[in-house]
Phi, psi and omega in degrees: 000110178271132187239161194204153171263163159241123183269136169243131203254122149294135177317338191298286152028273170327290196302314175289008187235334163068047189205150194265157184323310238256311201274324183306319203287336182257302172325352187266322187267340153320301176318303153324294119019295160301320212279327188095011180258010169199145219257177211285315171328300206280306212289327169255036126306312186285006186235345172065072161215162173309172185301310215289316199280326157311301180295322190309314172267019158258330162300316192288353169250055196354076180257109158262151176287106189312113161205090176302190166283334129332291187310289209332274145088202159312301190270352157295294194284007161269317173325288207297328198279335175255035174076357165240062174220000000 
């Protein structure tokens, strides 16, 4: 069951930051997101955008995807176990 809050952004806020609710709210969630307190899913849920277009905008603030050495990995021995390395 998704549930949602109201955050109250004083107008000054706005103006001075020169951003619309929408640009505040994915800035929120990027941060969150760097911070490690929200995971790549939830952050690009919360900005309503796609897998692909979301790593776009984590490439273009030079944001990298948690991806340690363990996935990494985890994603060697599958290549190898399907034949492609």
């Amino acid at each position: 069951m998704a549930s949602t809050i109201a955050l109250e952004i004083p107008r000054d806020v706005l103006h001075t930051t020169r951003m619309r609710p929408e640009e505040l709210k994915c800035e929120l969630a990027l941060s969150l997101f760097q911070q490690g307190k929200l995971s790549f899913g939830k952050a690009r849920e919360m900005v309503g955008m796609t897998v692909w277009a979301f790593q776009q905008l984590l490439g273009s603030r030079g944001i990298p995807v948690h991806y340690d050495l363990t996935d990494y990995e985890d994603d060697l021995a599958t290549l190898q176990e399907l034949g492609r390395l």
